[in-house]
C-alpha positions as CSV (number, residue, x, y, z in Angstrom):
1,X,145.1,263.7,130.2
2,X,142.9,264.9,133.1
3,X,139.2,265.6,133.0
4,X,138.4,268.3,131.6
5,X,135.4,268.9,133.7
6,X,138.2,270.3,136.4
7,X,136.7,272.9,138.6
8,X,136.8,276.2,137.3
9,X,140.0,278.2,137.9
10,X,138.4,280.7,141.2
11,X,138.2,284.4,140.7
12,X,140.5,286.3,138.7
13,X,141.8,289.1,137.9
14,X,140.0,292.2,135.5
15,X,143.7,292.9,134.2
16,X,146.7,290.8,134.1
17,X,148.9,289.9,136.9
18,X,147.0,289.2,140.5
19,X,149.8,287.1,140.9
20,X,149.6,287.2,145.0
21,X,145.8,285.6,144.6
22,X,147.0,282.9,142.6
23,X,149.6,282.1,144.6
24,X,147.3,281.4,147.7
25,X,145.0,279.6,145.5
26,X,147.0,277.3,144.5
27,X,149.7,276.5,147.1
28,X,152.7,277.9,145.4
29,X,155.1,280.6,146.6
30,X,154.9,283.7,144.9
31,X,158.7,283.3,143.7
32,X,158.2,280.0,141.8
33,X,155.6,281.6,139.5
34,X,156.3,282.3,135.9
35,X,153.6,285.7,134.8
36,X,152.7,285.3,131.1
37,X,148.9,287.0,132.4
38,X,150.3,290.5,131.0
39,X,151.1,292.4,127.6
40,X,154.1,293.7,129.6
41,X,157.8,293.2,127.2
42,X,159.6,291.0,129.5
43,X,163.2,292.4,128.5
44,X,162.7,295.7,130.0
45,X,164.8,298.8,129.0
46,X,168.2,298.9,131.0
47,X,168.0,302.0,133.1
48,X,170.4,303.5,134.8
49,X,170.5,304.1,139.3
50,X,167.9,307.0,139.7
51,X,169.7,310.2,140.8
52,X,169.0,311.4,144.2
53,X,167.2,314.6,143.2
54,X,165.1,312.8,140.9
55,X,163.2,311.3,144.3
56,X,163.6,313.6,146.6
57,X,162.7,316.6,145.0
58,X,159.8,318.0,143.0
59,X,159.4,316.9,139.1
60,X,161.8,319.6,137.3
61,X,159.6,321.9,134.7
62,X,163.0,322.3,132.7
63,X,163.1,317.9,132.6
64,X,159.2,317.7,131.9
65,X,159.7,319.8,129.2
66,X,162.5,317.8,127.8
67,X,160.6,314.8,128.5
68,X,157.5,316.1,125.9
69,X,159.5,317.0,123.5
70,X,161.5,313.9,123.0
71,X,157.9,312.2,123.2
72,X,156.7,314.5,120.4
73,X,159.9,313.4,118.5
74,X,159.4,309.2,119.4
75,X,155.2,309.5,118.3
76,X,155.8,311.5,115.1
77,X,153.2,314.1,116.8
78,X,152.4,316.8,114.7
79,X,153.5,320.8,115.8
80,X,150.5,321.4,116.4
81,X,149.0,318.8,118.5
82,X,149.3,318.6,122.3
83,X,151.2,316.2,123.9
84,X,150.2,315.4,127.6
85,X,152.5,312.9,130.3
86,X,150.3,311.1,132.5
87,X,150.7,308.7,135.4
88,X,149.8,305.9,133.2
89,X,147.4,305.7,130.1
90,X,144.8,303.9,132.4
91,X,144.0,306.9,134.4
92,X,144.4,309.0,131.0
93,X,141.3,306.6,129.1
94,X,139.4,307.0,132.3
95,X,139.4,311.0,132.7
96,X,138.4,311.3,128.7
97,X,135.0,310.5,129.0
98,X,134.6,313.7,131.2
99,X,135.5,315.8,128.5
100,X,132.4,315.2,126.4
101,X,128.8,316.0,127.5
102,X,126.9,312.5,127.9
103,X,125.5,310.7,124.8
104,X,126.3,307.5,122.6
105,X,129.7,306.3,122.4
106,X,130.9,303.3,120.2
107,X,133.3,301.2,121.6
108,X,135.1,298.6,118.8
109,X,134.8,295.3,121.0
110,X,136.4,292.9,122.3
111,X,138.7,295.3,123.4
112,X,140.2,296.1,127.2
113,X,137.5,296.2,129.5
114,X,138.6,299.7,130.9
115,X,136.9,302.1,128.2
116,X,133.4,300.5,128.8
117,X,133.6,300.9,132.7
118,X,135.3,305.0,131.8
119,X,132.3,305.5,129.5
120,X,129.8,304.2,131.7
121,X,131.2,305.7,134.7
122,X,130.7,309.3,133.3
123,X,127.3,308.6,131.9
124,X,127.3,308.0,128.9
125,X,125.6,305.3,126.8
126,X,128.0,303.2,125.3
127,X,127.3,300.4,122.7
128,X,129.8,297.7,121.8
129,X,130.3,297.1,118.2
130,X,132.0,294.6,116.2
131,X,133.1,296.5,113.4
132,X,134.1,300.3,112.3
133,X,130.7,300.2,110.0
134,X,128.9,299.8,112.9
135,X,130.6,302.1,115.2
136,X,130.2,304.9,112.8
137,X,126.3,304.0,112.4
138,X,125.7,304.1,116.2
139,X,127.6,307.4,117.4
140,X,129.2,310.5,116.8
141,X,132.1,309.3,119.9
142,X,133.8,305.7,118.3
143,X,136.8,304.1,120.7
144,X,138.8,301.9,120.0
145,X,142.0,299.9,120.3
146,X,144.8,300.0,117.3
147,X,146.6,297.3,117.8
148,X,143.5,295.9,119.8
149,X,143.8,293.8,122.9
150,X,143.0,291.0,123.4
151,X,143.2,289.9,119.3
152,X,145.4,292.2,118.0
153,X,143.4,294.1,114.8
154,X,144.7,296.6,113.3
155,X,143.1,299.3,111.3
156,X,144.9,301.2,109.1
157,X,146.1,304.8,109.9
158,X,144.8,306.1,107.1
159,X,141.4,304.9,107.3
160,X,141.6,306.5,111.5
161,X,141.9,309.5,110.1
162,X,139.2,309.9,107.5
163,X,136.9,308.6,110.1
164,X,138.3,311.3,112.4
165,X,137.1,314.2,110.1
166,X,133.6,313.4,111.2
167,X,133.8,311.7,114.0
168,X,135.2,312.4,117.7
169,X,137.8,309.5,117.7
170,X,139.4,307.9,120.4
171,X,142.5,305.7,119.6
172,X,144.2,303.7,122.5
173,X,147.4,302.7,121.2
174,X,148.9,301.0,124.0
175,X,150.7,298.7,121.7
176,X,152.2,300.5,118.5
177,X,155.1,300.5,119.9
178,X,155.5,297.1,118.1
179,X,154.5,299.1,115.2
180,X,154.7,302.2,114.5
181,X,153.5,302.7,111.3
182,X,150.1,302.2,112.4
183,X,149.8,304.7,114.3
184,X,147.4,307.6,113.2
185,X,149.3,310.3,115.4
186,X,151.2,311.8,112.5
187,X,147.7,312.4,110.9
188,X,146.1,313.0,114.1
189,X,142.6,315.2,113.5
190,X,141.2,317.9,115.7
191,X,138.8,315.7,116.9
192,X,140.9,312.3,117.6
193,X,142.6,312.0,121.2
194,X,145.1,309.1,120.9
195,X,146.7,307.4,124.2
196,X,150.1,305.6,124.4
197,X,151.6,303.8,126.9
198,X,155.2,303.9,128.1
199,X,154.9,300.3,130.7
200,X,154.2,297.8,128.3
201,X,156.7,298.1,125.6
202,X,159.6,299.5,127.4
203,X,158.9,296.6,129.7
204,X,158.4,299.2,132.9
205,X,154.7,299.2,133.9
206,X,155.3,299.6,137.5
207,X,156.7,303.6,136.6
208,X,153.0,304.4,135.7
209,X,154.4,306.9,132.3
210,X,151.8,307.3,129.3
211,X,151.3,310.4,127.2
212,X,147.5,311.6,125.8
213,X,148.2,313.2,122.5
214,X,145.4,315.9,120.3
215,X,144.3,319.1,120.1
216,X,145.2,322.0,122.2
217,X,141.6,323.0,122.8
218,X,139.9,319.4,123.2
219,X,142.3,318.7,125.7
220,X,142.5,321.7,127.6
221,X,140.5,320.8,130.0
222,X,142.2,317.8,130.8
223,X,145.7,319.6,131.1
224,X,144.4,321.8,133.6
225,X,142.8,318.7,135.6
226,X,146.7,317.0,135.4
227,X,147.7,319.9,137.1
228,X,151.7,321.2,137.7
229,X,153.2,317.4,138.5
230,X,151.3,314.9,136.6
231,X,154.6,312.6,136.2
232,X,157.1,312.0,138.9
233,X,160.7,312.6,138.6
234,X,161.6,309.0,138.2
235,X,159.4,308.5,135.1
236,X,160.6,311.8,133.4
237,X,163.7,310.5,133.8
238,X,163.2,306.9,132.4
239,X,161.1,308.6,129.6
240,X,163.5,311.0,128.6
241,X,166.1,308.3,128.5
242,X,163.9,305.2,126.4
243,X,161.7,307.3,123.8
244,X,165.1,308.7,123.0
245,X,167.2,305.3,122.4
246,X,166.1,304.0,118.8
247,X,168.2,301.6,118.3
248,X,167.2,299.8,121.7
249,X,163.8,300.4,120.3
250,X,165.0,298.7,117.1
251,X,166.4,295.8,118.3
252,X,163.6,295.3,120.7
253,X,161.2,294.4,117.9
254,X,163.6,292.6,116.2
255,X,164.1,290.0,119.5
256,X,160.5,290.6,120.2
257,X,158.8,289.5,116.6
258,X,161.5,286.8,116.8
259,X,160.0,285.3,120.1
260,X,156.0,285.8,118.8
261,X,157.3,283.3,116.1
262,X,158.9,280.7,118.4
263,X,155.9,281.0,120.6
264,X,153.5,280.4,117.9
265,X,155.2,277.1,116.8
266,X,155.1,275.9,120.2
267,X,151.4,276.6,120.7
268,X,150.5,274.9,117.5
269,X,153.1,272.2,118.0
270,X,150.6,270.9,120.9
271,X,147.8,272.1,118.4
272,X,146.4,275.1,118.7
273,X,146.4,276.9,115.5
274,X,143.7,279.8,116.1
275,X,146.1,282.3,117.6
276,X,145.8,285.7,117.4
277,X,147.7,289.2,119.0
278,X,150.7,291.4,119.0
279,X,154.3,290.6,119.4
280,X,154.1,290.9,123.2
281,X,151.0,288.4,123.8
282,X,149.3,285.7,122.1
283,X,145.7,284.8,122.6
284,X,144.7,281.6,121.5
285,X,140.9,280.5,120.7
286,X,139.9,277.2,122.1
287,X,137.3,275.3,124.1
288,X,139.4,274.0,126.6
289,X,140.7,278.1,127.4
290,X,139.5,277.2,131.2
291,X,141.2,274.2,131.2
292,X,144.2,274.7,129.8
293,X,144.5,278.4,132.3
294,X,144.0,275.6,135.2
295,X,146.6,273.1,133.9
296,X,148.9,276.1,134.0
297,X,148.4,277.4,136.8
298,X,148.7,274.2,138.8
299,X,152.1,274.1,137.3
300,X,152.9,277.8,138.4
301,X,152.5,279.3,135.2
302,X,150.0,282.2,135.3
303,X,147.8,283.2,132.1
304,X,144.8,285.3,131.3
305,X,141.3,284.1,130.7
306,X,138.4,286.0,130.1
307,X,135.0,285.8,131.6
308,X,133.4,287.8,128.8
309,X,135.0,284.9,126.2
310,X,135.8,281.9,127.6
311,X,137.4,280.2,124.3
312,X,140.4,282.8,125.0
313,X,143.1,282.1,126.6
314,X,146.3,285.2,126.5
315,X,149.2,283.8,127.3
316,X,152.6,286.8,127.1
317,X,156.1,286.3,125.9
318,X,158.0,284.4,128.6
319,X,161.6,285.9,130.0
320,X,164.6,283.4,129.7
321,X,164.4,280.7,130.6
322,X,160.2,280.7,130.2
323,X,159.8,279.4,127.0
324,X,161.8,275.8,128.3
325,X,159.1,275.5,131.3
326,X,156.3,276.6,129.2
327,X,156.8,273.5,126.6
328,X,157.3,271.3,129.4
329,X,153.9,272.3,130.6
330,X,152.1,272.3,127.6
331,X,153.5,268.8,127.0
332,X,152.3,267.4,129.9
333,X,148.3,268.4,129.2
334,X,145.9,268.6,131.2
């Protein structure tokens, strides 16, 4: 086994991927890699040739609408909530904050390091917190991740809602996908904004879809910013196509929960046993995080490590033929 004093792995990235970086770094061609850095499903949803028009011309009003409505349908989204497309989730999280006049914000932490830099961006003064107690002692604003990344809590619908009553509540729920039944959109509040992303479950990041679901007033003002084309015509398309196709979605979570388990036993069967996350990444706590991410890496296998934690190490479902190479790795040490 090496030293584990190994020089520390260089930069990396704030989100998964950066895979072009860690290629130079370490003297392997970006083809050989194998990206387990990301959240992202790695069996992505079989779509069909984009049609001609749906690149060449302007987003169709007629498709958009369709597009929002099978949305509304896929969330459980009540009548009378809005539901919003947006490039992307990331952007959506990021225009939020301007919404609200400045003052304290909560944010549930560790989560994704996005909503602190949108928060502080707009000027406000956030506060991480470690638990909802505290969140709703500190502010009248509390964000928060449901399931969270990177360690995959999960707060109960229910209890989202009651908080929501007296509380502005924002719910990033990039992953319920994997879960749907914690999801507080079909008890969503007038004052809770909730953010889902298309990319990451339907294995199709690169589209840049999300949707921004609440109230009609609260989020008026973000409509109007979105303006006529917030969605291009290849997204609609692909959105109208996978929010639709349940038993894709079905099966997906089957294969999906099926591979979190056989990932789990291989972690553990080289012994790490504090693992935590969603069907679609595992994060495992551990002292030798750094070490291990190097290891890896040096082997062409990418990871996530956290500069905020360093005993956490996320490592994503592999594709076919990953999980083979991955043992191999792991067996070998570091």
């Amino acid at each position: 086994m090496a030293d584990r004093s190994s020089p520390a792995p260089g930069p990396q990235p704030r989100h998964g991927g950066g895979l072009v970086d860690a290629a130079r770094l370490h003297g392997i061609p970006l083809d050989d890699w194998l990206d387990l850095s990301t959240g992202i499903n790695p069996h992505a949803f079989p779509l069909p040739p984009f049609a001609p028009d749906d690149l060449l011309r302007l987003p169709d009003p007629a498709a958009l609408r369709d597009l929002l409505a099978v949305a509304r349908r896929a969330y459980a989204a009540p009548a009378d909530a809005v539901v919003l497309p947006v490039p992307g989730s990331d952007l959506a999280l990021r225009l939020i904050p301007l919404l609200f006049p400045r003052g304290p914000v909560a944010i549930l932490s560790p989560t994704y390091s996005g909503h602190a830099e949108a928060w502080d961006a707009a000027g406000h003064a956030f506060k991480r917190v470690a638990d909802l107690s505290q969140a709703i002692d500190a502010a009248s604003i509390i964000v928060l991740a449901n399931p969270n990344n990177p360690d995959g809590r999960t707060v109960a619908p229910e209890t989202l809602a009651s908080i929501g009553e007296r509380h502005t509540l924002i719910v990033d729920e990039a992953f319920c996908d994997l879960a749907p039944e914690a999801s507080v959109v079909p008890m969503i509040g007038p004052r809770t904004i909730v953010l889902r992303s298309f990319g990451k479950f339907y294995g199709l990041a690169g589209l840049r879809l999300g949707f921004v679901i609440g109230d009609r007033e609260l989020l008026g003002p973000l409509e109007r910013l979105l303006g006529d084309w917030p969605v291009s015509g290849p997204a609609i398309a692909a959105g109208r196509l996978a929010l639709a196709d349940t038993a894709w979605q079905a099966a997906t979570r089957t294969r999906l929960a099926t591979e979190r388990a056989r990932l789990d036993s291989l972690l553990q069967s080289v012994g790490y046993v504090t693992i935590e996350g969603t069907d679609l990444f595992r994060s495992v706590i551990t002292q030798d995080a750094a070490a291990l991410h190097l290891a890896l890496a040096r082997q062409g296998i990418w990871t996530r490590i956290f500069a905020e934690d360093p005993t956490r190490i996320r490592i994503g479902i592999p594709p076919e033929g990953g999980f083979e190479r991955l043992e191999r790795a792991l067996s070998r040490g570091f």
